[in-house]
C-alpha positions in Angstrom: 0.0 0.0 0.0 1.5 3.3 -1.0 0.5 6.7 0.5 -1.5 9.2 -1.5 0.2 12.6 -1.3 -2.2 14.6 -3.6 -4.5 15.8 0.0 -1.4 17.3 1.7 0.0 20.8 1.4 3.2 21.7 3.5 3.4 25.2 5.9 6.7 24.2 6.2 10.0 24.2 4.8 10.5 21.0 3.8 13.9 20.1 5.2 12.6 21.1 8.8 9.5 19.1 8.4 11.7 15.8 7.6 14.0 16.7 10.2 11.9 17.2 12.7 9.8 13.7 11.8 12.7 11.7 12.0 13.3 13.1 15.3 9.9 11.4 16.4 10.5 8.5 14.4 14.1 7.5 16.8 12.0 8.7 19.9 10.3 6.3 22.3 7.2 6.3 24.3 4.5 8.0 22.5 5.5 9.2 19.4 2.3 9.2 18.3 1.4 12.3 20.1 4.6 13.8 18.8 3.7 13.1 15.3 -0.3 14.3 15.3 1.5 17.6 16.5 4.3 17.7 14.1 1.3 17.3 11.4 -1.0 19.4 12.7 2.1 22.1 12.7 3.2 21.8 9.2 0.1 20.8 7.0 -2.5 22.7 6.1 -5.8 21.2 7.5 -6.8 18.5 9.4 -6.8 15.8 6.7 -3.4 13.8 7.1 -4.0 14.1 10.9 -7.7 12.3 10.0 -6.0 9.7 7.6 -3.5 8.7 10.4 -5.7 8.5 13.0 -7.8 6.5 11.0 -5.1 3.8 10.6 -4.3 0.7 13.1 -1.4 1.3 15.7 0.5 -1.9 15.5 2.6 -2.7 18.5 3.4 -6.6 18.6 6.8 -7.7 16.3 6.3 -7.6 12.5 7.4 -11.4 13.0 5.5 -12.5 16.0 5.2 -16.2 15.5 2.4 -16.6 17.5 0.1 -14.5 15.3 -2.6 -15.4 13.6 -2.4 -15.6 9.8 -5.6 -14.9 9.3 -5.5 -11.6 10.8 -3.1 -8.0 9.4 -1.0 -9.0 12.6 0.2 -12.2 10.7 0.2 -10.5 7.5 3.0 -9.2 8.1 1.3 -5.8 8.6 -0.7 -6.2 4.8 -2.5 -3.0 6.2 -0.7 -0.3 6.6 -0.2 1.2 10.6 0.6 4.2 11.6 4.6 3.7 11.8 4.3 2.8 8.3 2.4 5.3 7.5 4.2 8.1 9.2 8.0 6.8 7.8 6.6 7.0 4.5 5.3 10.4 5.0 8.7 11.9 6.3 10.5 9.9 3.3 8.5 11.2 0.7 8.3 14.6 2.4 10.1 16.3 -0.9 7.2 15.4 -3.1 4.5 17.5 -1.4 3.8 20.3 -2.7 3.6 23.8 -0.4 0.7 25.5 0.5 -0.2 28.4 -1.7 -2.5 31.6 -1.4 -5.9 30.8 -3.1 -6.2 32.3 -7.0 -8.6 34.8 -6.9 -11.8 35.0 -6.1 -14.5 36.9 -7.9 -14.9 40.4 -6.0 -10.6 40.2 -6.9 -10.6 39.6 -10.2 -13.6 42.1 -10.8 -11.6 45.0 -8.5 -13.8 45.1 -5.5 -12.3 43.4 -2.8 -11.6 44.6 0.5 -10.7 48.6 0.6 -7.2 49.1 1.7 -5.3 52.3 3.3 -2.9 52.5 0.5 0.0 51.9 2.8 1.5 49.1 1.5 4.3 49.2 4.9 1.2 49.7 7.0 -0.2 46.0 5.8 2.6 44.3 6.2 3.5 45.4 10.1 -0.3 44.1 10.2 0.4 40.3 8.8 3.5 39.9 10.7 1.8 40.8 14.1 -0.5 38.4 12.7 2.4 35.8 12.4 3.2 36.8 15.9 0.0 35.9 16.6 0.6 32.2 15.0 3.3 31.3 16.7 1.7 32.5 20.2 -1.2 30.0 19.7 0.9 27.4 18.7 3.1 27.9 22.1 6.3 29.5 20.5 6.2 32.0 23.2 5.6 30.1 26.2 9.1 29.3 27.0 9.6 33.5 27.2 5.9 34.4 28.2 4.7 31.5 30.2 1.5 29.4 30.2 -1.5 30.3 32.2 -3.1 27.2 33.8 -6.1 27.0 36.0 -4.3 25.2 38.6 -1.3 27.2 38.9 -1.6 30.8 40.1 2.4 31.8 39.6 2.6 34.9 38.1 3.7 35.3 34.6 6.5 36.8 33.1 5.2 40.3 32.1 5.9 39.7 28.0 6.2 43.8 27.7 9.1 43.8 30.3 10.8 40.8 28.0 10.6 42.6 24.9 11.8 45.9 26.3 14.8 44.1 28.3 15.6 43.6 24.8 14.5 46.2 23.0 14.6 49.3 24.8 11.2 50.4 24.0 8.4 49.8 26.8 4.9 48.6 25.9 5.2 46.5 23.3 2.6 43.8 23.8 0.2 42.8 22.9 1.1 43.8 19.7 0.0 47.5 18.0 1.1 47.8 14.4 -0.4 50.5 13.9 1.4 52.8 16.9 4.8 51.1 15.1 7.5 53.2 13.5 9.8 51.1 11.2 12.7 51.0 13.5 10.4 49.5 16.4 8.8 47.3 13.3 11.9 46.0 11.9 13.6 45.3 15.7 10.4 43.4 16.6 11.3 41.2 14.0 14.7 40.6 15.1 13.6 40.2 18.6 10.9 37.8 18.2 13.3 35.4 16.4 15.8 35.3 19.5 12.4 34.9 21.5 10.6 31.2 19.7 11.0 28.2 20.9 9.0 25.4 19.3 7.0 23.1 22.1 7.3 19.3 20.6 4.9 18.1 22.6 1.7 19.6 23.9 -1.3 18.1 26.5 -4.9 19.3 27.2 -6.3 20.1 30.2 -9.8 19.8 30.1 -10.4 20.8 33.8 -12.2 24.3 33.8 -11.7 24.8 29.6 -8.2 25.2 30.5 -6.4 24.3 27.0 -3.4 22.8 25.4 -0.3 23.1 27.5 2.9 22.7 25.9 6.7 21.4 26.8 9.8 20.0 25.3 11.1 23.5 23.8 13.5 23.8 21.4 14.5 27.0 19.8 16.5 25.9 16.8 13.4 24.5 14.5 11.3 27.4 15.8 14.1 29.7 14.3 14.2 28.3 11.0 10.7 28.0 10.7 10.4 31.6 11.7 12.7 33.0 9.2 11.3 31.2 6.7 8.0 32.8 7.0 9.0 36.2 8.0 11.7 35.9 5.0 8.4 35.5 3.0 6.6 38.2 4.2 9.2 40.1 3.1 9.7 39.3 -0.6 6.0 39.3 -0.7 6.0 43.1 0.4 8.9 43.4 -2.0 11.3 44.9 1.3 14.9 44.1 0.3 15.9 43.0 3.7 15.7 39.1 5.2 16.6 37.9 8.4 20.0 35.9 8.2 20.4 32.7 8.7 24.0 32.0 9.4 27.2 34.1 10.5 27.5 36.3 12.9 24.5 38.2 12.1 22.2 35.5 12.3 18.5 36.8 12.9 19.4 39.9 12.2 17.8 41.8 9.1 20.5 42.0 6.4 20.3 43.0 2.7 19.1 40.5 0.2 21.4 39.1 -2.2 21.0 37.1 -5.4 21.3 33.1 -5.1 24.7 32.7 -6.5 26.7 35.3 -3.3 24.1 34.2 -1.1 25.6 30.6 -1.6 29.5 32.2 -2.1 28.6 33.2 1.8 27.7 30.2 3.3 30.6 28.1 1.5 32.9 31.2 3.1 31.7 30.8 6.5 31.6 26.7 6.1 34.3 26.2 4.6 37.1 27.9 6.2 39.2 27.2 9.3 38.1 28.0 12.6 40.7 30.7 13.3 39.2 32.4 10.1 35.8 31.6 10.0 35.6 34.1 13.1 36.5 36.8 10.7 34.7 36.2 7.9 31.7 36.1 10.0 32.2 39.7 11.2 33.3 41.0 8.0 29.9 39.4 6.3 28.2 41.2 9.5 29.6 44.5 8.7 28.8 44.4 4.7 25.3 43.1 4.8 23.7 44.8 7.9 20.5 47.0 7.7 22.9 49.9 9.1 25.8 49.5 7.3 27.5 52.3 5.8 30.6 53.0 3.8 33.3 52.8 6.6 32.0 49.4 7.8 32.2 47.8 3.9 35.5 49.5 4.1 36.5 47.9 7.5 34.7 44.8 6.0 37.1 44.9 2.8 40.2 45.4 4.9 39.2 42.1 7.1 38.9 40.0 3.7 42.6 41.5 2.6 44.1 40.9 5.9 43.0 37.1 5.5 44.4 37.2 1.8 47.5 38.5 2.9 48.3 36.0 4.9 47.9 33.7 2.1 49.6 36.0 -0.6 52.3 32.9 -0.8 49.3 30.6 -1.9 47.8 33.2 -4.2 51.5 33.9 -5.9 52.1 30.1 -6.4 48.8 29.2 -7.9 48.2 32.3 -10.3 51.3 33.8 -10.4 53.1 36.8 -9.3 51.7 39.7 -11.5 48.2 38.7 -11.1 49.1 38.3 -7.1 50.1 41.8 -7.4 47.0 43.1 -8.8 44.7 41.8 -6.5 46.4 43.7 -4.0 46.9 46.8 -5.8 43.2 47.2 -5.2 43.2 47.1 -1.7 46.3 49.7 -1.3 45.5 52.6 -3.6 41.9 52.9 -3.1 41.8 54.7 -0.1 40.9 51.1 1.6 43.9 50.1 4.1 46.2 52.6 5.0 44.5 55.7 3.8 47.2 57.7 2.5 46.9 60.7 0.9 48.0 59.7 -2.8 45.1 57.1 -2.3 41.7 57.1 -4.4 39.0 57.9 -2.8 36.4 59.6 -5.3 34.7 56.3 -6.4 31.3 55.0 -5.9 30.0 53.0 -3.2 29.3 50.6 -5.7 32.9 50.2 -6.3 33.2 48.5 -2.8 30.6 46.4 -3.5 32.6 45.1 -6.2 35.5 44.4 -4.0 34.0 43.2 -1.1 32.5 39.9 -3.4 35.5 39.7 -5.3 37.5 39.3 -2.3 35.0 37.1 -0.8 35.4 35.1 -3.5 39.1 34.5 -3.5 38.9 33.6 0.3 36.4 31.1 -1.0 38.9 30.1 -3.5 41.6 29.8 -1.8 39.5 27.8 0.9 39.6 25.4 -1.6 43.2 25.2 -2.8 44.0 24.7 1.0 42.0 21.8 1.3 42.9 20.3 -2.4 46.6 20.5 -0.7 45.5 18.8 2.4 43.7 15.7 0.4 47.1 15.1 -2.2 
């Protein structure tokens, strides 16, 4: 019996959703719980819940010898159970398709749906508070909040005192978007991602209508998964800014890059040595940021060159001694490293831009030269 994907839409990305099942799938003790969480997380609807609740849960050896034929126990589980069921569902994870905002309906297409303010930035500080909103219902926030329960009368953390510890501005939640400037907007973003944790298991209490209560939090799924829809939000409100997800920066609004120097990053900060990985992740900090300016790509460039100094006998031996020179030359009469005044310094920003990558690049590069010698 194979699984029928064609019902199930993903809210996820799908490399977390795998991850995350095969977590369940190497826990003990009831995973089923786990997994009727996990699913009720990261697909849209209730239907794959419905379809694996509806199947058998096996628990005696596939080979029990003392089963009856007749029966799916001595079938040698003929009919699927839920184990089955579930591994298949995390192997084939890359085959379903993500959820997608409906086409149109009529009042759209015809120009008369819902009036809006005009303010495109005013919209979107209204669907991220709304994704705030998401994640607080799901129990991302309890681990920094708190739970109320009937039969606990603790006080809570007060969440407006957690935000501003942080933050710096006072009365924060619940959330306003429309008292937000775009500095308090754009921090709430970065502050929310240091803040969820993602409960992987939660347990109702019935007594007095109390709710689902939540545990076992971990913040490094809730971070992707937070990024990834707050990333979207983004590119859907065409803002050229996405929260980072590596380096020394990471969570932190940077500028958006094309796919080809967003991969030449990560290979930089993967790839190197320890002893230089720590520089490359601040000089990628200092180009990318939200605030950067022209001395901190400059102090940025000047961290790549020290790294390519050091390898300058590398460089010269692989691609020779003029082009060696050149790639230098750059750095030292360009008004970059020592500043001098016979230096160039009328050029565009742009034009550090340019060298920053380029530089980047030959880290990257001779990264791999380094580790080509190492393998021979």
């Amino acid at each position: 019996m194979s699984l029928d994907l064609s019902n199930y839409e993903l809210l996820w990305p799908t490399s977390l959703f795998v991850s995350e099942g095969e977590r369940i799938l190497r826990s003990k003790g009831s995973w089923q719980d786990r997994a009727t969480w996990l699913m009720t997380e990261a697909l849209a609807g209730t239907t794959a819940v419905a379809d694996f609740e509806d199947l058998p849960n096996h628990t005696a050896p596939i080979d029990d010898p003392w089963a009856d034929p007749a029966t799916s126990w001595g079938a040698k589980r003929a009919v699927m159970d839920q184990h089955d069921w579930f591994t298949e569902l995390i192997m084939r994870a890359p085959e379903l398709r993500h959820a997608t905002a409906p086409r149109p309906y009529w009042p759209q297409r015809r120009g008369n749906g819902p009036a809006h303010d005009g303010s495109t930035a005013r919209d979107t500080r209204r669907d991220f508070a709304r994704l705030i909103g998401e994640f607080a219902d799901s129990g991302y926030l309890v681990e920094a909040f708190g739970e109320e329960c009937v039969d606990d009368h603790s006080e809570l953390p007060d969440a407006s005192a957690v935000i501003d510890r942080r933050l710096g501005i006072p009365n924060l939640w619940p959330l306003a978007p429309e008292t937000w400037d775009e500095d308090t907007f754009y921090g709430l973003m970065e502050v929310f991602h240091d803040l969820v944790s993602r409960p992987r298991m939660r347990a109702f209490h019935s007594y007095g209508g109390c709710g689902w209560h939540h545990s076992e939090f971990h913040n490094g799924p809730a971070r992707v998964l937070y990024r990834w829809k707050v990333n979207q939000l983004l590119r859907e409100a065409g803002i050229e800014y996405e929260l980072a997800a590596e380096g020394e920066d990471l969570g932190r609004l940077v500028t958006v890059t094309d796919d080809a120097r967003s991969t030449l990053v990560h290979r930089a900060l993967n790839d190197s040595a320890p002893d230089i990985t720590t520089r490359i992740r601040h000089a990628i900090a200092l180009f990318r940021g939200r605030d950067t300016s022209a001395e901190s790509k400059r102090s940025a460039i000047v961290t790549l060159a020290g790294i390519l100094e050091e390898r300058r006998p590398l460089i010269k031996e692989q691609v020779g001694k003029a082009d060696e020179g050149a790639l230098f030359e750059i750095a030292n009469r360009y008004n970059l490293r020592h500043r001098r005044a016979d230096q160039h310094g009328d050029y565009d920003e742009a034009f550090m831009d340019w060298i920053f990558w380029w530089y980047l690049a030959t880290v990257e590069l001779t990264n791999q030269l380094i580790s080509a010698r190492s393998i021979t």
